[in-house]
C-alpha positions in Angstrom: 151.9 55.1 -59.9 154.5 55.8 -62.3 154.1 57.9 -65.4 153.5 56.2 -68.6 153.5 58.1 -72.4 149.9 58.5 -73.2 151.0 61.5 -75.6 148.5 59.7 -78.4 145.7 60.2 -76.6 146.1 62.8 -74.0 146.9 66.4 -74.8 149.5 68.2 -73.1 147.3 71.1 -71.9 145.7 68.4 -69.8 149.2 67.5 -68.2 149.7 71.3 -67.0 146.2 72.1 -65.8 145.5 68.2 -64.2 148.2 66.5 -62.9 145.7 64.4 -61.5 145.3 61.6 -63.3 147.3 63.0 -66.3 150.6 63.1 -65.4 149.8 60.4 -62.3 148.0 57.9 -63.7 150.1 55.0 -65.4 147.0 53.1 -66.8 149.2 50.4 -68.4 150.6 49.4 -64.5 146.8 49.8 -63.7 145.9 47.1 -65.7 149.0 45.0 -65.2 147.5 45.5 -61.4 144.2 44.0 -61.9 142.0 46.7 -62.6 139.5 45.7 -65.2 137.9 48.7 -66.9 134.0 48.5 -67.2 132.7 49.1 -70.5 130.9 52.1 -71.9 127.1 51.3 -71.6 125.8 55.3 -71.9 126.0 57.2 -75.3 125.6 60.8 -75.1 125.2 61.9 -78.9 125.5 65.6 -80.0 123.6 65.8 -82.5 123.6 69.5 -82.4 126.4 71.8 -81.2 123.9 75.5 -81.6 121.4 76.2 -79.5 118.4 78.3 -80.1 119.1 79.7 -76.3 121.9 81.5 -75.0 121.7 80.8 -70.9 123.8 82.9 -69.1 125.4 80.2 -67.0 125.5 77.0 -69.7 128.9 74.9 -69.2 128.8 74.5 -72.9 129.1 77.7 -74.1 129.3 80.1 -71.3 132.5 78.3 -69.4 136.0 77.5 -69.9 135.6 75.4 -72.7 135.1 77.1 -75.8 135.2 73.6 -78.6 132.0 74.4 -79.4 133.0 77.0 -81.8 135.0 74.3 -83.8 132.6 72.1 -84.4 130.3 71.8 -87.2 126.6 72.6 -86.5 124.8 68.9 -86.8 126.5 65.5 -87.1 126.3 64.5 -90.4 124.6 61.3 -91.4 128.5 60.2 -92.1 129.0 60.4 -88.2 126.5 59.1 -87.1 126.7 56.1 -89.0 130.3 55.3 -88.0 128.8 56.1 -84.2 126.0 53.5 -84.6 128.7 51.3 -86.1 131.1 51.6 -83.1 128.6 51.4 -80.3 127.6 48.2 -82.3 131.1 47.1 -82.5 131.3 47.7 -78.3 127.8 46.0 -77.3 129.0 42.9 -78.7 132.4 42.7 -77.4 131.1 43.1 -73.9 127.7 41.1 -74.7 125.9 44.2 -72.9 122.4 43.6 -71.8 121.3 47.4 -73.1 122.7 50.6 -74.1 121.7 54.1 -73.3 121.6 56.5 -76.0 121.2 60.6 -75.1 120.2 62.6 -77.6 122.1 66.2 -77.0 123.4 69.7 -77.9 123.6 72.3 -78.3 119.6 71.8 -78.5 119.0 68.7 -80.4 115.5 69.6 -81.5 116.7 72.1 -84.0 116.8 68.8 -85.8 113.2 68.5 -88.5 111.0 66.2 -86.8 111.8 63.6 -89.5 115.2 63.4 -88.8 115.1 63.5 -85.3 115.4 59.4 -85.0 117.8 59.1 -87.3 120.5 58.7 -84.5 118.6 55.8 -82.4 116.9 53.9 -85.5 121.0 54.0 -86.9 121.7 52.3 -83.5 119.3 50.0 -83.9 120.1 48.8 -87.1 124.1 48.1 -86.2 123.1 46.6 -83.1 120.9 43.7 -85.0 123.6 42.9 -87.2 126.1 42.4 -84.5 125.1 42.5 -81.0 121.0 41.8 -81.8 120.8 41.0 -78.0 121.0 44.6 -76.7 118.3 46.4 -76.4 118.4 50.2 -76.8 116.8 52.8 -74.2 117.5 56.5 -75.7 116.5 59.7 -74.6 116.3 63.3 -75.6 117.9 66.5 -73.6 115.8 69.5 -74.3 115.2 73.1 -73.6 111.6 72.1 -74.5 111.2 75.9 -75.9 110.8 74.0 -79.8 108.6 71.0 -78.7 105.5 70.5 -80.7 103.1 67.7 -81.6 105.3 66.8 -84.3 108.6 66.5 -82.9 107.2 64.5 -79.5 105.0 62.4 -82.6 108.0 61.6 -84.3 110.2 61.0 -80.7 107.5 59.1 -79.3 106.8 56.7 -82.6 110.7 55.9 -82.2 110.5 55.2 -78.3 112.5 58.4 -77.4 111.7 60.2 -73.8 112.1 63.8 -73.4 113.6 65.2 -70.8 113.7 69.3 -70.0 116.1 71.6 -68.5 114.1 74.4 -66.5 115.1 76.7 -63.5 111.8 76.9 -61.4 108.2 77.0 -62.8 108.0 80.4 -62.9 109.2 83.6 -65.0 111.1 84.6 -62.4 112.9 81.4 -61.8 114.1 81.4 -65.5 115.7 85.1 -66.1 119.2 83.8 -67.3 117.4 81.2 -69.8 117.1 83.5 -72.2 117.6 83.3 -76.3 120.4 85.3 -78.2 118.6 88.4 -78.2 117.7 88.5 -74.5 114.2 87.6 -75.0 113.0 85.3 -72.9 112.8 81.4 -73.1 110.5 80.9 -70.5 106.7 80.9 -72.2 107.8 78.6 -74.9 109.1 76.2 -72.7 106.3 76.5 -70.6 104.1 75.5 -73.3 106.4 72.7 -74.5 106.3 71.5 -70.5 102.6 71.5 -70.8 102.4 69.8 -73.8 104.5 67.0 -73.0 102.9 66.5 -69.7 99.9 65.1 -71.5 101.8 62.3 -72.9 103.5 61.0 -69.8 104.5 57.7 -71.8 107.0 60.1 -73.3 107.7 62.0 -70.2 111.6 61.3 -68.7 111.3 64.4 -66.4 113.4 67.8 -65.5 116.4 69.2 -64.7 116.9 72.4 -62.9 120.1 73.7 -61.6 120.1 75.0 -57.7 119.4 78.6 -57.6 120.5 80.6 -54.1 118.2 83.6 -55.1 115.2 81.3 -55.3 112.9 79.9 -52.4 113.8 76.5 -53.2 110.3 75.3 -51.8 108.6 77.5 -54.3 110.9 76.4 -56.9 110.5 72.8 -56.4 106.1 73.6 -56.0 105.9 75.3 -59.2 107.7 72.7 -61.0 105.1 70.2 -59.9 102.5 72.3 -62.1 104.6 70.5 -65.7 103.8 67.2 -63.7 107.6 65.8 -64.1 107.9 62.3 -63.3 111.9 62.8 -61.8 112.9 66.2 -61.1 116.7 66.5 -61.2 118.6 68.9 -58.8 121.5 70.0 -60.1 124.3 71.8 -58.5 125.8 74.8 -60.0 129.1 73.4 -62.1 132.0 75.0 -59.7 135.2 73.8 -58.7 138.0 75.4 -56.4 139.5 77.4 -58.9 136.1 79.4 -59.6 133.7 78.7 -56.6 129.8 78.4 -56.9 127.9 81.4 -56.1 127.2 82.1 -52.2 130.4 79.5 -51.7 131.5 81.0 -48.2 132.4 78.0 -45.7 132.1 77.3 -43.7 128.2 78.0 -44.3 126.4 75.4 -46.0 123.9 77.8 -48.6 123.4 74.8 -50.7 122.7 71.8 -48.4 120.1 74.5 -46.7 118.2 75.0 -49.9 118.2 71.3 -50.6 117.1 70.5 -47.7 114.3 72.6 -47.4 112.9 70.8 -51.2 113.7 67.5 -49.0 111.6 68.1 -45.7 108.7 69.3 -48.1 108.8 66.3 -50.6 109.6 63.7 -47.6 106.9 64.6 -45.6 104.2 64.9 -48.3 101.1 62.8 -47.6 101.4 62.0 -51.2 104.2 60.9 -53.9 103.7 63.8 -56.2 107.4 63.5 -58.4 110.7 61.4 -57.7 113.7 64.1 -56.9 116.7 62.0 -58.2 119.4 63.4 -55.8 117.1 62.7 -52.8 116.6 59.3 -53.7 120.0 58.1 -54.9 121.3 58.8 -51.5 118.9 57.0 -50.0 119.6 54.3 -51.5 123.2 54.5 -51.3 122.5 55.0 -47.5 120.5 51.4 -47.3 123.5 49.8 -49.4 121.7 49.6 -52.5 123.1 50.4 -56.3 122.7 53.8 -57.4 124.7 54.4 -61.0 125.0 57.7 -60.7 128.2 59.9 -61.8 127.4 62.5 -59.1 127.5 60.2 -56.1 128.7 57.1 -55.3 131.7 54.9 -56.2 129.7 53.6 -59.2 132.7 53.8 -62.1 132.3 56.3 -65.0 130.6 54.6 -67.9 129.8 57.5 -70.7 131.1 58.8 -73.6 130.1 61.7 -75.6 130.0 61.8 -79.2 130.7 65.5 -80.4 129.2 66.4 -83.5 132.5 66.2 -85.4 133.5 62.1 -84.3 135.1 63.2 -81.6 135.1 60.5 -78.3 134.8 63.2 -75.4 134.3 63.0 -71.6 131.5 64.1 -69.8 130.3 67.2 -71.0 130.1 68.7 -67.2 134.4 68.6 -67.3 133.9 71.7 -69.8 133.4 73.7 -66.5 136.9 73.4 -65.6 139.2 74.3 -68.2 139.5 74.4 -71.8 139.9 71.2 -73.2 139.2 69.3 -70.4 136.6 66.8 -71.8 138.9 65.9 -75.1 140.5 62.7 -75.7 142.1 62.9 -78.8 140.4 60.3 -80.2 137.8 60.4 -83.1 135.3 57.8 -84.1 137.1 57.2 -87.1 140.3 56.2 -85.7 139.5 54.5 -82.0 137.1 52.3 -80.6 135.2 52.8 -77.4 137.8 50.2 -76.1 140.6 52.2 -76.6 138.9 55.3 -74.7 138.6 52.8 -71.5 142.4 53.1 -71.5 142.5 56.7 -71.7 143.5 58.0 -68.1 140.5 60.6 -67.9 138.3 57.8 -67.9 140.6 55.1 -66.1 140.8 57.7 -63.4 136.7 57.8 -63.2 136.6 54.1 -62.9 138.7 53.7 -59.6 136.1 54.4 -57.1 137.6 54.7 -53.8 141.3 54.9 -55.4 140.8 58.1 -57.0 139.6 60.2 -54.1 142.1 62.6 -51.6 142.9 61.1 -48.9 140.7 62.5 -46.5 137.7 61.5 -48.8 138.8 57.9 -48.6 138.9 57.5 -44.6 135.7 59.6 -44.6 132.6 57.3 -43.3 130.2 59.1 -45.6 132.4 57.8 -49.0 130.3 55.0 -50.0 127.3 57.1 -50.3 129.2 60.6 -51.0 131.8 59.3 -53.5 134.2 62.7 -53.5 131.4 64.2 -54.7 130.9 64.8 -58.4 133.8 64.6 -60.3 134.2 68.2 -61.9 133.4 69.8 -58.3 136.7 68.2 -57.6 138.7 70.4 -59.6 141.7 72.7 -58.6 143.9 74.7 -61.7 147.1 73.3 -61.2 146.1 70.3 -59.3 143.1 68.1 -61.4 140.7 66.3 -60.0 141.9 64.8 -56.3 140.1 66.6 -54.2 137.1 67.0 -52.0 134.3 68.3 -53.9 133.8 72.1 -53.8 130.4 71.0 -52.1 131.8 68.8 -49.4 130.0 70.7 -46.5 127.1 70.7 -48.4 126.6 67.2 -49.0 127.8 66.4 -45.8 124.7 68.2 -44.0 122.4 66.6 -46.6 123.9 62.9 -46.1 123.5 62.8 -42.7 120.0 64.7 -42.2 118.8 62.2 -45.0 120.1 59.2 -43.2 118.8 60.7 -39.6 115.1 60.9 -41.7 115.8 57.5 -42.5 116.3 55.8 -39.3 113.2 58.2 -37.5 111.2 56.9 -40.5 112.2 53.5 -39.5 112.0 53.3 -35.4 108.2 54.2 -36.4 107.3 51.9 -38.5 109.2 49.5 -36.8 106.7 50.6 -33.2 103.9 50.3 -35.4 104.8 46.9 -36.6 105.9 45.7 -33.1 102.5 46.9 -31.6 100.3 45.6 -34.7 101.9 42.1 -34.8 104.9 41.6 -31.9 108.0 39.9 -33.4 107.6 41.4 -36.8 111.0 43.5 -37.9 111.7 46.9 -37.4 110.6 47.7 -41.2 108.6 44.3 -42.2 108.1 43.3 -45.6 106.3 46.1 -46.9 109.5 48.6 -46.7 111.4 46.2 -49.5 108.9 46.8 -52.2 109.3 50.4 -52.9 113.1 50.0 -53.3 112.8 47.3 -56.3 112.0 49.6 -59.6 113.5 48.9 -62.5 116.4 51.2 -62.9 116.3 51.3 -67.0 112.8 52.9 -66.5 114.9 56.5 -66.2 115.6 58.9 -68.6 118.2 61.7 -68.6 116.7 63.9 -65.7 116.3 60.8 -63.4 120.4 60.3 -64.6 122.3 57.5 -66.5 120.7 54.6 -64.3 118.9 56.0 -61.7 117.8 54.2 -58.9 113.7 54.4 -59.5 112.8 54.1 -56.3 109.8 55.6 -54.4 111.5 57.1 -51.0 111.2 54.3 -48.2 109.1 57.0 -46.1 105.8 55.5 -48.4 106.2 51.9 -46.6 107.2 53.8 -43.2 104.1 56.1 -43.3 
């Protein structure tokens, strides 16, 4: 495609370190080719930009992006307002069904307990003046280290799930979640865990980030003691320009790890927690949707509101270089619309168009997607490449899908000698793969699929 001036929007740092899409993308030809952008339908507020924590390997503070420094400590009531005002003015020109709203940070429950709504009942308000249709699902991203009764009181009378970032169960698991004095974080988010696990109605799940040092079984057993609904596994944010740890191909450390959670969770004799990752490539392996950023060809549909107005990217492009989630464009000046045009997003929107070659004749793409999009990354390049994790996710594809079909030959011999004729998975294999997708909060991702895995109905 031929260059176009997006100067307005795009800053010329983002030219030098990703020519992909930046200096690639013409988004006005794009358009004038057909390509329709989809509209924004998650909201990822920062309502805080401190944290109370000061992990040792955050992508907001510890990586290549240093904004946070700029920006003032809370959004003012000012901002989020005008926010509430243009994700109103969005739902209704795209007559969306629902919106997702993210409460962030920094940690967002530095926030008093009542003012910790203030953001989703603002939301609310805008949208029954002008879209009154939509109906609002919103979460809250925490370390859980400040969770008491009163701030899961006050989340919970406002409809609010909690999730909660954690690295294992155990002390040991969490020796880089630590606060600004080195103590560490683990006890009180332990006790905020437990608390919150007695109020599952609240209860979105947790996120932990891969650990090579850990036994990943223990690590996914210990977690089981909070009782999370989803647990979200998270690989480390890496790209080609600074590597994840362990990164020495052609080994495959992380798939290995993985897949040792996976052959202990799949052949449970019981469903004790859904493990997003695990499930949305199933599902992408049966053909099913799975809106998910980190697989798939699903387009990008977030925006991030930074606690100064600013529209942003996803906050995970912070791992690649500074300045790599900014738009130039501020609540008060652009709408939502206008970010759909901006050639970050544009570029996250193309699906099969936007991977490197050899990802796009690859027969694992539909399910893989490139991988996720800041494990792309290359200084000097952007964002058309294989993820950084190819290998990886290669081995965990295709030992998933091998599960899969072993999972169905026997059910299908069990149902051929119980009733001859019946199909090689029967009726009962559907019913697990139905769940209402808005049912997930922020560790079961955006629009997680909500599945139980298909090994229940198999088994």
């Amino acid at each position: 495609m031929r260059q176009t001036n997006t100067s307005d929007v795009v800053l010329p740092s983002h030219r030098i370190h990703a020519p992909w899409p930046y200096a690639a993308l013409d988004v006005p030809a794009l358009r004038a080719a057909g390509h329709r952008p989809h509209p924004i339908r998650q909201f990822v507020l920062k309502t805080r930009s401190r944290c109370n924590l000061a992990c040792t390997y955050c992508y907001v503070y510890e990586m290549a992006d240093q904004g946070w420094r700029g920006q003032p400590a809370a959004m003012s009531p000012a901002t989020t307002a005008r926010a509430a005002d243009r994700i109103a003015e969005h739902a209704a020109a795209h007559d969306l069904a629902r919106v997702d709203l993210v409460l962030h940070g920094g940690e967002p429950l530095l926030t008093a307990p009542a003012e910790l709504a203030a953001p989703v009942d603002a939301v609310r308000a805008a949208l029954a003046r002008t879209s009154p249709r939509t109906r609002v699902t919103a979460t809250v991203q925490t370390n859980g280290t400040l969770l008491t009764r009163s701030r899961l009181a006050a989340l919970a009378a406002a409809g609010i799930r909690i999730g909660v970032s954690l690295d294992g169960g155990l002390p040991a698991h969490n020796t880089r979640r630590v606060d600004h004095t080195g103590r560490p974080g683990f006890g009180a988010a332990a006790r905020g865990l437990r608390l919150l696990a007695r109020h599952p109605e609240s209860y979105a799940g947790v996120l932990c980030v891969v650990d090579l040092d850990q036994d990943p079984v223990e690590t996914y057993e210990s977690l089981l003691a909070f009782a999370p609904p989803v647990i979200g596994l998270l690989l480390p944010l890496a790209n080609w320009s600074t590597p994840p740890p362990g990164h020495h191909p052609p080994g495959t450390p992380y798939a290995d790890w993985l897949l040792a959670v996976f052959e202990r969770w799949w052949h449970d004799t019981v469903l004790r927690t859904r493990i997003r990752i695990f499930e949305e490539i199933i599902a992408l392996l049966l053909g099913l949707p799975a809106a998910t950023e980190t697989l798939g060809l699903a387009p990008a549909t977030t925006a991030v509101i930074e606690t100064d107005g600013a529209i942003e990217q996803a906050d995970s492009l912070k791992s690649a270089y500074e300045g790599a989630a900014a738009t130039g464009m501020t609540l008060e000046r652009h709408s939502f619309d206008a970010f759909l045009d901006h050639p970050g997003l544009a570029a996250r929107q193309l699906g099969r168009e936007a991977l490197a070659d050899g990802c796009r004749s690859c027969e694992l793409v539909e399910v893989c997607g490139g991988g996720h999009y800041p494990h792309r990354y290359r200084a000097g390049e952007g964002f058309r490449r294989p993820s950084v994790y190819c290998a990886d996710l290669q081995v965990v594809i295709r030992h998933i899908a091998a599960s899969l079909h072993k999972a169905a030959a026997q059910a299908g011999d069990r149902q051929n000698a119980a009733a001859p004729g019946a199909g090689p998975l029967g009726p009962a294999a559907a019913g697990p793969l139905d769940a209402d997708p808005s049912d997930a909060g922020p560790a079961a991702g955006p629009a997680a699929a909500g599945q139980a895995p298909p090994r229940a109905a198999a088994s």
